[in-house]
N, CA, C, O and CB atoms as a CASP TS submission, in Angstrom:
PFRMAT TS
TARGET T0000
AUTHOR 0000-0000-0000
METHOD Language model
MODEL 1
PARENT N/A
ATOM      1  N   UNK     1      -4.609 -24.337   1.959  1.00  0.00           N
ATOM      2  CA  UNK     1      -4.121 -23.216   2.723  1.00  0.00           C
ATOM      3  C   UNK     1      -4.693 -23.269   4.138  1.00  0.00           C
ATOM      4  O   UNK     1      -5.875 -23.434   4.442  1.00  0.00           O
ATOM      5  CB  UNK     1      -4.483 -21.893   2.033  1.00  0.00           C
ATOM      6  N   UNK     2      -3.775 -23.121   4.851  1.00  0.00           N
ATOM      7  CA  UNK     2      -4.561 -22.886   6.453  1.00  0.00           C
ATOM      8  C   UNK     2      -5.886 -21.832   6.556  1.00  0.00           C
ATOM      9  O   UNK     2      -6.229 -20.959   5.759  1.00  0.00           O
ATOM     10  CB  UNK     2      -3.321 -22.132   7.609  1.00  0.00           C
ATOM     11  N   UNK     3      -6.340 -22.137   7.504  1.00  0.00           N
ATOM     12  CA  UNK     3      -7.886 -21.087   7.776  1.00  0.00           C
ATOM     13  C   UNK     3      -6.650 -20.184   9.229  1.00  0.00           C
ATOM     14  O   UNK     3      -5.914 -20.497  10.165  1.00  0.00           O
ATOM     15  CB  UNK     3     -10.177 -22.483   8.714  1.00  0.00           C
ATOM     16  N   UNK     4      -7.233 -18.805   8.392  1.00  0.00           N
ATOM     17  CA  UNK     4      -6.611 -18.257   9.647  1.00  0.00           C
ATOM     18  C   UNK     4      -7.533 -16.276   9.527  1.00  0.00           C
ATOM     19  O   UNK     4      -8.755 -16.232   9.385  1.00  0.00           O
ATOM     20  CB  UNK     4      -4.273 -18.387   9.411  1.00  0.00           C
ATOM     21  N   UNK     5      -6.913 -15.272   9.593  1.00  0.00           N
ATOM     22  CA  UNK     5      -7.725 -14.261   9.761  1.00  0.00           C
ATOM     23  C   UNK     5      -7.519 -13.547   8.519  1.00  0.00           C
ATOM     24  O   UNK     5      -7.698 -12.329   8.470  1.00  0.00           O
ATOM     25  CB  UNK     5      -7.495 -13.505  10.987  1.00  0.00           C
ATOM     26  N   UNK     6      -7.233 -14.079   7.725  1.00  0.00           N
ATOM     27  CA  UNK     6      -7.384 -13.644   6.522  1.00  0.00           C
ATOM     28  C   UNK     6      -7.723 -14.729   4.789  1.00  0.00           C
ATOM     29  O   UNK     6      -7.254 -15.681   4.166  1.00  0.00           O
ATOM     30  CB  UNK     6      -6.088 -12.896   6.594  1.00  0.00           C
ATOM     31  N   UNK     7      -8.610 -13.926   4.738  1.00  0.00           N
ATOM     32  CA  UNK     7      -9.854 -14.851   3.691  1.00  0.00           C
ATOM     33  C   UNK     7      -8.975 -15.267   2.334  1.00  0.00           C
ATOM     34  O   UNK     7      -8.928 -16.431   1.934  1.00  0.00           O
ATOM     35  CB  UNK     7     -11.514 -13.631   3.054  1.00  0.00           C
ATOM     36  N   UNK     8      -8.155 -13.951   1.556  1.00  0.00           N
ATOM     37  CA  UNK     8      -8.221 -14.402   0.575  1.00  0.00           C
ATOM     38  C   UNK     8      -6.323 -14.340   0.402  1.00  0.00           C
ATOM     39  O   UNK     8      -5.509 -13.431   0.567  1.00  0.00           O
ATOM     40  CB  UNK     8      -9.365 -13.599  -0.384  1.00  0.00           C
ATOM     41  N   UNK     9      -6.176 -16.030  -0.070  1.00  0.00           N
ATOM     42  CA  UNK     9      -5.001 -16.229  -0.537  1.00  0.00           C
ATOM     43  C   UNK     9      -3.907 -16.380  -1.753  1.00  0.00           C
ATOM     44  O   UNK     9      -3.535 -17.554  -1.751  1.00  0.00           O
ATOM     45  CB  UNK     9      -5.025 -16.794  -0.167  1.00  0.00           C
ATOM     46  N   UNK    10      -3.442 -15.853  -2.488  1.00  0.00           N
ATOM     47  CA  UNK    10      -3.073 -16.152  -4.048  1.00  0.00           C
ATOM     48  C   UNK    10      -1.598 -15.911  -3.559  1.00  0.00           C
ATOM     49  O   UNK    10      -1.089 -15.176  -2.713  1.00  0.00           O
ATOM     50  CB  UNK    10      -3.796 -15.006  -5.506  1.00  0.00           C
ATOM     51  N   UNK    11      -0.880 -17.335  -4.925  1.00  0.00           N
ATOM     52  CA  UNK    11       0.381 -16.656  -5.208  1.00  0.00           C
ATOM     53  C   UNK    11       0.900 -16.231  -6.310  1.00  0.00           C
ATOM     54  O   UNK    11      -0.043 -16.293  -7.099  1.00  0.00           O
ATOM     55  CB  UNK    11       1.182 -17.225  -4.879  1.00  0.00           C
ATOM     56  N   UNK    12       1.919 -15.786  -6.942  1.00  0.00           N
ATOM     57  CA  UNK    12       2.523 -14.769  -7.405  1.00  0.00           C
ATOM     58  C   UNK    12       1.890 -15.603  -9.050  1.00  0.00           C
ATOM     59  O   UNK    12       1.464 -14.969 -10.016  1.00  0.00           O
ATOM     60  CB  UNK    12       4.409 -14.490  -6.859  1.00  0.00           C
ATOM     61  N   UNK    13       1.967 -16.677  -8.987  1.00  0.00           N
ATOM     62  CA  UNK    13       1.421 -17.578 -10.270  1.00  0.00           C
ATOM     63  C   UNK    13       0.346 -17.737 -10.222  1.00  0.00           C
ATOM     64  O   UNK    13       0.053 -18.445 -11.185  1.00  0.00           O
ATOM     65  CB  UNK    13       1.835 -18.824 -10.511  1.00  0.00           C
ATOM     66  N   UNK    14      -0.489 -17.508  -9.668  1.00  0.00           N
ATOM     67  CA  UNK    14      -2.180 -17.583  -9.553  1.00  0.00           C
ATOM     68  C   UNK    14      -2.759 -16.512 -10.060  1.00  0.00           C
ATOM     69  O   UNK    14      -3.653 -16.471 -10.905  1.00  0.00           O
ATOM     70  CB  UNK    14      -2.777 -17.668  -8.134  1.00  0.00           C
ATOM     71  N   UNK    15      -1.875 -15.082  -9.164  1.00  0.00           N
ATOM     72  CA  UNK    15      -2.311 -13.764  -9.951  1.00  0.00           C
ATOM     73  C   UNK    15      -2.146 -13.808 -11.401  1.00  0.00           C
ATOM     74  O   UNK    15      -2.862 -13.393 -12.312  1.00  0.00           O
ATOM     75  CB  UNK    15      -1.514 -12.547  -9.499  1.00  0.00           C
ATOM     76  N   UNK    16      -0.890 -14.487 -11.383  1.00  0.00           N
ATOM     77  CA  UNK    16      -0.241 -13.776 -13.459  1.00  0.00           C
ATOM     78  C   UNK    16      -1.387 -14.615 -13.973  1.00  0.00           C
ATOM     79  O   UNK    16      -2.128 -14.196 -14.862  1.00  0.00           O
ATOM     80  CB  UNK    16       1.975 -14.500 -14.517  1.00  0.00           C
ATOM     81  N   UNK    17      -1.509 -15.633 -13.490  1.00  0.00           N
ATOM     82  CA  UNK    17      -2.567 -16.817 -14.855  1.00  0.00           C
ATOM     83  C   UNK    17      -4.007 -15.652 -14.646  1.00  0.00           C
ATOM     84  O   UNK    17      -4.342 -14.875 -15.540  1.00  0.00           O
ATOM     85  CB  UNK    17      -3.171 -19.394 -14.032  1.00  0.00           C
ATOM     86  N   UNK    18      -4.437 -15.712 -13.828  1.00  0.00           N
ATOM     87  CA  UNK    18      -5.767 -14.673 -13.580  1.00  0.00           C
ATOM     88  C   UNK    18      -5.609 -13.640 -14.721  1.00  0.00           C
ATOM     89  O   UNK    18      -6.256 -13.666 -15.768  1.00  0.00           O
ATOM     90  CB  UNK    18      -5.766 -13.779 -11.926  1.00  0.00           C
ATOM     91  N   UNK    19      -4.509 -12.575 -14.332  1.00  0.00           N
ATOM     92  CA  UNK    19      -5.063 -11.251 -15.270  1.00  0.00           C
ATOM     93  C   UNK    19      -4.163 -11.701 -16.763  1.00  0.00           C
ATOM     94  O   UNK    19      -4.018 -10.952 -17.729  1.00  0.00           O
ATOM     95  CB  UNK    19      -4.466  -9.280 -14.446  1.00  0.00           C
ATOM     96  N   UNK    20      -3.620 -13.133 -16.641  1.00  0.00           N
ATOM     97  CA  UNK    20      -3.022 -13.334 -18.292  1.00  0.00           C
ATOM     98  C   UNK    20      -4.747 -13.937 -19.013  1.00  0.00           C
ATOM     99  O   UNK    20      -5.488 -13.385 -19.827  1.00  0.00           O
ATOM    100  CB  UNK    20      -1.253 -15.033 -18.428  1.00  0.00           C
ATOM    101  N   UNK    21      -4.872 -15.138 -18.345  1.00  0.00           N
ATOM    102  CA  UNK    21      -6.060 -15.240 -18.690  1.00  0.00           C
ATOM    103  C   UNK    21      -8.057 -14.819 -18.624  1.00  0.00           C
ATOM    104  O   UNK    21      -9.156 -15.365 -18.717  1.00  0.00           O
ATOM    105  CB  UNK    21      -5.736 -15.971 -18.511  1.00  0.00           C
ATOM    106  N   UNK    22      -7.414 -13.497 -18.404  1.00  0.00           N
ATOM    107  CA  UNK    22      -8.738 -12.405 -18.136  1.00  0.00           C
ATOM    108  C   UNK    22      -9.023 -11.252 -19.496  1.00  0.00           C
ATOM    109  O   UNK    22      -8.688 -10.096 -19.240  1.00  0.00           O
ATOM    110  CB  UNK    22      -8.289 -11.314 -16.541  1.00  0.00           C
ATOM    111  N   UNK    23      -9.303 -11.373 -20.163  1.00  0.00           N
ATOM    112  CA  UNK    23      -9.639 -10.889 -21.801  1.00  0.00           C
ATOM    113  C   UNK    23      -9.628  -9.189 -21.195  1.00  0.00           C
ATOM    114  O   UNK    23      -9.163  -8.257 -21.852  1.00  0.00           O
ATOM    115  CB  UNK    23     -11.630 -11.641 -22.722  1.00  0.00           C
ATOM    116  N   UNK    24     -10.013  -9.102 -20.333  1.00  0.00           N
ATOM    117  CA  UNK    24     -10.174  -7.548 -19.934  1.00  0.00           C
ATOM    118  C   UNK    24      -9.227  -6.736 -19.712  1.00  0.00           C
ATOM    119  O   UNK    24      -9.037  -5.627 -20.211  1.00  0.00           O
ATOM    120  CB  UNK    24     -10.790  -7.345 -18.893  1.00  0.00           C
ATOM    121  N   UNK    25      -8.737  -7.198 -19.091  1.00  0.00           N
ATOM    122  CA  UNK    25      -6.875  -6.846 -18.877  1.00  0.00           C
ATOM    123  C   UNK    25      -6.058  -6.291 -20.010  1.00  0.00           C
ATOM    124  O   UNK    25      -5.333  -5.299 -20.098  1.00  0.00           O
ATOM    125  CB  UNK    25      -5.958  -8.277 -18.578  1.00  0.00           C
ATOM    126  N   UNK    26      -6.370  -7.155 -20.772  1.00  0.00           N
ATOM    127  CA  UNK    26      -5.536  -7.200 -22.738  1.00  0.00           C
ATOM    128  C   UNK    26      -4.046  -7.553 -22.357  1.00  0.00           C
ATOM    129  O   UNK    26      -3.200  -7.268 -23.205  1.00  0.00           O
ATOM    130  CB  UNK    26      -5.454  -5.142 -23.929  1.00  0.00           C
ATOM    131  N   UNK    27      -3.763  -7.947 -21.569  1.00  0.00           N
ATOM    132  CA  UNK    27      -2.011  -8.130 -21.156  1.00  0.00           C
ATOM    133  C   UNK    27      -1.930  -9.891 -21.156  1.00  0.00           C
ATOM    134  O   UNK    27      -2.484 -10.751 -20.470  1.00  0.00           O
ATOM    135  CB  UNK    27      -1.485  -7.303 -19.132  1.00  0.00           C
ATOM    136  N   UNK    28      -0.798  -9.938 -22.461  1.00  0.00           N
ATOM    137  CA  UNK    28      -0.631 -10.951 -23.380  1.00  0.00           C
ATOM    138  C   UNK    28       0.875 -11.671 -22.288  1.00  0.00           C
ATOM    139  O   UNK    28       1.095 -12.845 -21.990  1.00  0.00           O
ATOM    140  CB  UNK    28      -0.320 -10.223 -25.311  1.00  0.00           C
ATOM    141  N   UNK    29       1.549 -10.598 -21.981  1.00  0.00           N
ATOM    142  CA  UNK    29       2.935 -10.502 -21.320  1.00  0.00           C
ATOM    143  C   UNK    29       3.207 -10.351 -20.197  1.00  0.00           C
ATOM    144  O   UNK    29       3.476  -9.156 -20.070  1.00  0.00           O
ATOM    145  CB  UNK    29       3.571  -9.727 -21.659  1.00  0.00           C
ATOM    146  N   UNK    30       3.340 -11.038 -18.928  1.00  0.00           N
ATOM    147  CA  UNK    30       3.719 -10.396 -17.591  1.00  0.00           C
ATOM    148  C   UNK    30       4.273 -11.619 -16.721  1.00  0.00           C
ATOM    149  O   UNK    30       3.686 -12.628 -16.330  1.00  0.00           O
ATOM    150  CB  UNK    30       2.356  -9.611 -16.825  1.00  0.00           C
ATOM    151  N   UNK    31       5.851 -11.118 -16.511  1.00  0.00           N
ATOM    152  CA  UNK    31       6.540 -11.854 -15.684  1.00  0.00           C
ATOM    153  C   UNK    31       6.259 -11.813 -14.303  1.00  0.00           C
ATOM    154  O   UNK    31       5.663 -10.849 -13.822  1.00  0.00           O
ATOM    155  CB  UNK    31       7.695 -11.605 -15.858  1.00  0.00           C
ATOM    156  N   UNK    32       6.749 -13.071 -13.405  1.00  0.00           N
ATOM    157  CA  UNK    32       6.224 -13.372 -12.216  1.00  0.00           C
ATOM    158  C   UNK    32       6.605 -12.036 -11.144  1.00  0.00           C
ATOM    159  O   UNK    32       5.897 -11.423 -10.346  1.00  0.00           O
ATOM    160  CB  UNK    32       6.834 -14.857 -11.780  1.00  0.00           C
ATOM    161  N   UNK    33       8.581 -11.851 -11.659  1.00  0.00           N
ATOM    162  CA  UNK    33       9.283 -10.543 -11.716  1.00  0.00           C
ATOM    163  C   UNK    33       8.856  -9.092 -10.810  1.00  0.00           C
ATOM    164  O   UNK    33       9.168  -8.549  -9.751  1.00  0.00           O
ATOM    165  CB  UNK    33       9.175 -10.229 -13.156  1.00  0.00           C
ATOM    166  N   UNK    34       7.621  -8.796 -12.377  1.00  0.00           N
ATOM    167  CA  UNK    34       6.891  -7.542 -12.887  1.00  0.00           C
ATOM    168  C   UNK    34       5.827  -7.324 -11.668  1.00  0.00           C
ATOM    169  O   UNK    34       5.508  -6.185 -11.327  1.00  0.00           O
ATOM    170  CB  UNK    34       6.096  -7.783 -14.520  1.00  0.00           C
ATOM    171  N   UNK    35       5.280  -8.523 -11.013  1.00  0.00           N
ATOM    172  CA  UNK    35       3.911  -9.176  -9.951  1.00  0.00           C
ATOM    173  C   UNK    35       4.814  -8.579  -8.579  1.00  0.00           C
ATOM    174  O   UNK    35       4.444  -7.729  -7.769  1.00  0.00           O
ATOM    175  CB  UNK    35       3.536 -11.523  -9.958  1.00  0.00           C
ATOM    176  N   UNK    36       5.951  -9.233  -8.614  1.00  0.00           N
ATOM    177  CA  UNK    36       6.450  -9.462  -7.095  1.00  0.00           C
ATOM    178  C   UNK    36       6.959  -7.576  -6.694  1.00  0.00           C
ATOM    179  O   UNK    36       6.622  -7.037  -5.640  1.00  0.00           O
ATOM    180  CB  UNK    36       8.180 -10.946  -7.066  1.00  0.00           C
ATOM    181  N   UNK    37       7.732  -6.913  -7.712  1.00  0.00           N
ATOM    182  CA  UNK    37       7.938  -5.243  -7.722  1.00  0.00           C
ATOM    183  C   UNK    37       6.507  -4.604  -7.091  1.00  0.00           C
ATOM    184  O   UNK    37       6.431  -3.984  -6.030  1.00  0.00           O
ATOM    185  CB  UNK    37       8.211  -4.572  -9.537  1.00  0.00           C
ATOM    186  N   UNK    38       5.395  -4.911  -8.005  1.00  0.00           N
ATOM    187  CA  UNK    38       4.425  -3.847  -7.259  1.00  0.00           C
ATOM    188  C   UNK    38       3.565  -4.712  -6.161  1.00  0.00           C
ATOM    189  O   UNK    38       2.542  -4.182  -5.727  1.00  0.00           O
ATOM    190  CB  UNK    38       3.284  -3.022  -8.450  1.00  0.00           C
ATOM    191  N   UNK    39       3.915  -5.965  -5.711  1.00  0.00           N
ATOM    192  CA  UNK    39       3.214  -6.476  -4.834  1.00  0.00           C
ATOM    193  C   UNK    39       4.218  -6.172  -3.489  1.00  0.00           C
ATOM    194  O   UNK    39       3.673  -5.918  -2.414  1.00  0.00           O
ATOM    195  CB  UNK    39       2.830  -7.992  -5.239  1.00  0.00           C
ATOM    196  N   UNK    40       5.805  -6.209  -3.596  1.00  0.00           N
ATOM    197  CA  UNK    40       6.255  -5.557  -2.283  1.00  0.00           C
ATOM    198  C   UNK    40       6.518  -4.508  -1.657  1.00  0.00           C
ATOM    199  O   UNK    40       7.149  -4.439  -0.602  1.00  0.00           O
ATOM    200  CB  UNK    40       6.934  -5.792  -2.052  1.00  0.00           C
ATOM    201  N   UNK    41       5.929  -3.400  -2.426  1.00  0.00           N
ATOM    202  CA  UNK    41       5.594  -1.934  -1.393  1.00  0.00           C
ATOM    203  C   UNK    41       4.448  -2.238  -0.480  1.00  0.00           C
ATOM    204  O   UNK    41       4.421  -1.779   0.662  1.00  0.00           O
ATOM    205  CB  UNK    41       5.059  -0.424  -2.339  1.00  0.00           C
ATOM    206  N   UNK    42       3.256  -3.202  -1.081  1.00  0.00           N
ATOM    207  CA  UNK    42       1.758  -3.347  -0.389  1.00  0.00           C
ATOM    208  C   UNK    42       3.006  -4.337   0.752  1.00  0.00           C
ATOM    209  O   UNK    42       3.456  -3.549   1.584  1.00  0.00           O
ATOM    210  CB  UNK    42      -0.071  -4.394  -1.582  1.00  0.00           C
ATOM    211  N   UNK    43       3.468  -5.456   0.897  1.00  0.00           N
ATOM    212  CA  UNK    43       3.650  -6.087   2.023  1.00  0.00           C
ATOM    213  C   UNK    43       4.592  -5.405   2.877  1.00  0.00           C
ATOM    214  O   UNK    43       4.705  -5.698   4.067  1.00  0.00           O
ATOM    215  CB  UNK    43       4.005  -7.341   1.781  1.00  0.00           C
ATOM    216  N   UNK    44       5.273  -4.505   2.312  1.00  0.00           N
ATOM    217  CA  UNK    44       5.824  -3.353   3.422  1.00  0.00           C
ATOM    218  C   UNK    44       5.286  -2.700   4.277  1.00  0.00           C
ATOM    219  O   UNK    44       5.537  -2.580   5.477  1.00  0.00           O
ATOM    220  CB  UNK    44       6.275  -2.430   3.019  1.00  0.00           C
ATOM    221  N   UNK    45       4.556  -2.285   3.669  1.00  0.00           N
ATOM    222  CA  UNK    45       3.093  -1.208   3.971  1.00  0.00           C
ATOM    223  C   UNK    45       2.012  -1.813   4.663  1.00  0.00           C
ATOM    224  O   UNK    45       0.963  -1.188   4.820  1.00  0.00           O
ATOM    225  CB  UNK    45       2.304  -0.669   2.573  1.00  0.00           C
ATOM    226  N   UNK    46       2.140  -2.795   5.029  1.00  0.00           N
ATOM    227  CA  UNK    46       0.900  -3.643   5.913  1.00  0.00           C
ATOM    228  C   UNK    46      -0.059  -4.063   4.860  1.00  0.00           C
ATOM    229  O   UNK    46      -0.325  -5.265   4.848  1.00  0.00           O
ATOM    230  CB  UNK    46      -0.022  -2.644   7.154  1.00  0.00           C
ATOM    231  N   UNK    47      -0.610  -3.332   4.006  1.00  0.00           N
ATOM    232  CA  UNK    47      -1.808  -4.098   3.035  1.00  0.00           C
ATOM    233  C   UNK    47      -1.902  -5.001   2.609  1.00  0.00           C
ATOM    234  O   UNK    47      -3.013  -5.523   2.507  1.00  0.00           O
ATOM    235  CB  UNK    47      -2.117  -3.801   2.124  1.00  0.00           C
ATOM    236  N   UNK    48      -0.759  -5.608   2.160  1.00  0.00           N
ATOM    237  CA  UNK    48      -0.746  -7.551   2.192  1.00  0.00           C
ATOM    238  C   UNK    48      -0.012  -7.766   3.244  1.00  0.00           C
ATOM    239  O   UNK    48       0.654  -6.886   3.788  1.00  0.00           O
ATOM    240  CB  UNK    48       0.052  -8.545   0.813  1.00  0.00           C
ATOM    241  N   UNK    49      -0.089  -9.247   3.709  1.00  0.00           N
ATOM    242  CA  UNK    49       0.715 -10.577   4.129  1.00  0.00           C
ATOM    243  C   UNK    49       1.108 -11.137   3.792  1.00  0.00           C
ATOM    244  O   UNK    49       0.502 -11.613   2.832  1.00  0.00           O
ATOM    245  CB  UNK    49       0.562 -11.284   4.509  1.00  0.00           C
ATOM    246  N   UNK    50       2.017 -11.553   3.986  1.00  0.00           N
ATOM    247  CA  UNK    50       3.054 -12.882   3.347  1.00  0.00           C
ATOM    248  C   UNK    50       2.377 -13.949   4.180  1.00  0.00           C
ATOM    249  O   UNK    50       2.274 -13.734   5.387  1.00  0.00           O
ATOM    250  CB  UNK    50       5.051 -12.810   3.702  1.00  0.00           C
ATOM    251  N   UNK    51       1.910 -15.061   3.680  1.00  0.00           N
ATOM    252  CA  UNK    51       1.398 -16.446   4.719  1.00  0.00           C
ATOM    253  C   UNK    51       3.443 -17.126   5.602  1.00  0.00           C
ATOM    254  O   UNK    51       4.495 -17.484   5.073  1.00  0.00           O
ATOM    255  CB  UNK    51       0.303 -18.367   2.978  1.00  0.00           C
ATOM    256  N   UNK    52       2.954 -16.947   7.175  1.00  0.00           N
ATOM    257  CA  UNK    52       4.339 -17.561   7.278  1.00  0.00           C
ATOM    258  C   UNK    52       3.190 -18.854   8.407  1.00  0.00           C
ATOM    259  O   UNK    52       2.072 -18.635   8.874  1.00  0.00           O
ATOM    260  CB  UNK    52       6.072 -16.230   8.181  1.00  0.00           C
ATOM    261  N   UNK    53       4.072 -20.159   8.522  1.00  0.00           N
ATOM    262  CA  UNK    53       3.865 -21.163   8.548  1.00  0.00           C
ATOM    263  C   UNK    53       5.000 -21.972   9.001  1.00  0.00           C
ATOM    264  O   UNK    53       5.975 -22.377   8.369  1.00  0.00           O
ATOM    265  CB  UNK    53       3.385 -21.368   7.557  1.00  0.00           C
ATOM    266  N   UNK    54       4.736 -22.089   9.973  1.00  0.00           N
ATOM    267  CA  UNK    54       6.196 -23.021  11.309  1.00  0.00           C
ATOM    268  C   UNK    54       7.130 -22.380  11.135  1.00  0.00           C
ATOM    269  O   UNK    54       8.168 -22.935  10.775  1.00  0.00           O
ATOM    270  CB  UNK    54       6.924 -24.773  11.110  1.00  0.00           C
ATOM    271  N   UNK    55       7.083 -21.143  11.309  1.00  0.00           N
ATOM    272  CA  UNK    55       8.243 -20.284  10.834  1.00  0.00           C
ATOM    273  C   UNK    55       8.956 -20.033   9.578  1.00  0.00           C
ATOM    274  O   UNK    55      10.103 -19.587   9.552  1.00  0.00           O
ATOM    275  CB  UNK    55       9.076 -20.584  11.431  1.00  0.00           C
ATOM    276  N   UNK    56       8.276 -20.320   8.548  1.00  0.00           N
ATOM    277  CA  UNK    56       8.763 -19.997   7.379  1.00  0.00           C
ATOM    278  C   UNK    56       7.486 -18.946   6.510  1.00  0.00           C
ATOM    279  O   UNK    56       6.270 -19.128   6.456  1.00  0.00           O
ATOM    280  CB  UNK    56       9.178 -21.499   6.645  1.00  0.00           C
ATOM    281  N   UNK    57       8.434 -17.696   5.825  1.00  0.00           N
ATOM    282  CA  UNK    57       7.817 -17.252   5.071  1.00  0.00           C
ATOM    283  C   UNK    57       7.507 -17.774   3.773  1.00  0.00           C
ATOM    284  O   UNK    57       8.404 -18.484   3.320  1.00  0.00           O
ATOM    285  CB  UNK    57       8.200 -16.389   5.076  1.00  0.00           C
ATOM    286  N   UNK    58       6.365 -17.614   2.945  1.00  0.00           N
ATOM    287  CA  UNK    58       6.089 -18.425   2.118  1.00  0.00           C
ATOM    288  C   UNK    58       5.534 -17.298   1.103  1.00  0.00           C
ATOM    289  O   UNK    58       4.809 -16.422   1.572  1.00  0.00           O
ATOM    290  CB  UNK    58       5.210 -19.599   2.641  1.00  0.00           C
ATOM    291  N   UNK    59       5.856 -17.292  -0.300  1.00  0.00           N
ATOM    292  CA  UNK    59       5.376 -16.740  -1.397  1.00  0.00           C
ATOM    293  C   UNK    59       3.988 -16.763  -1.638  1.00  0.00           C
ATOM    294  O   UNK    59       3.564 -16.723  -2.793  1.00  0.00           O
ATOM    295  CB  UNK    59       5.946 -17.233  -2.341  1.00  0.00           C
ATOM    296  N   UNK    60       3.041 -16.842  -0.405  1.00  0.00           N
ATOM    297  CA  UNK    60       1.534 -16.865  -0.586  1.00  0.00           C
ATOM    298  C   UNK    60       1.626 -15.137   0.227  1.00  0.00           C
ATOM    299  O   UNK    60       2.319 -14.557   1.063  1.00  0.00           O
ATOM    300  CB  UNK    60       0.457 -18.516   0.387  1.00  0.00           C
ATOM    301  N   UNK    61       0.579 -14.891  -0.559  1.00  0.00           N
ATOM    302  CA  UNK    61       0.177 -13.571  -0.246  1.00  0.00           C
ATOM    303  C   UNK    61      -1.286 -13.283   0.333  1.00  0.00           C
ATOM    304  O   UNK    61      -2.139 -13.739  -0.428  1.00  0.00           O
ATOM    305  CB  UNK    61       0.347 -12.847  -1.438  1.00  0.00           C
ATOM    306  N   UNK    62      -1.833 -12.642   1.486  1.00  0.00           N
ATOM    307  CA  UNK    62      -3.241 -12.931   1.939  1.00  0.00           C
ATOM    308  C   UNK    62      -3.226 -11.109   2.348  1.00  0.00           C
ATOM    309  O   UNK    62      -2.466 -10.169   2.581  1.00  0.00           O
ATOM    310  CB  UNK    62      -3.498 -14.420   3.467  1.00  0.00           C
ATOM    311  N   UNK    63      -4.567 -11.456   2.231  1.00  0.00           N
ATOM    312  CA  UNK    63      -5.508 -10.001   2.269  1.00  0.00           C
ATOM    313  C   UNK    63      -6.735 -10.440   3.559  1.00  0.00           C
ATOM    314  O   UNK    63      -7.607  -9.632   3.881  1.00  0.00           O
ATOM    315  CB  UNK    63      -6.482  -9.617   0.312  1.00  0.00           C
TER
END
């Protein structure tokens, strides 16, 4: 990932494996889908970024 002003980068498949494979969670089930619904009010809303890159937006998300 580029170095730029924001530290932390995940995408939409990085999150699901995280809280699929996080015992704490207990969530056996969760489409990529289900991730992208409550992750695009936050990139509306300024609280995330979308990583864009030579002019393309890209399904990486940064905080």
């Amino acid at each position: 990932m580029p170095t730029n002003e924001y530290s932390i980068k995940f995408s939409l498949w990085k999150m699901r494996e995280f809280i699929l494979t996080n015992k704490a969670y207990g969530i056996v089930k969760l489409e990529e889908s289900e991730l992208h619904e409550v992750l695009y009010p936050l990139v509306g809303d300024g609280t995330i970024v979308k990583l864009v890159l030579g002019g393309v937006v890209w399904e990486i998300y940064q905080i």
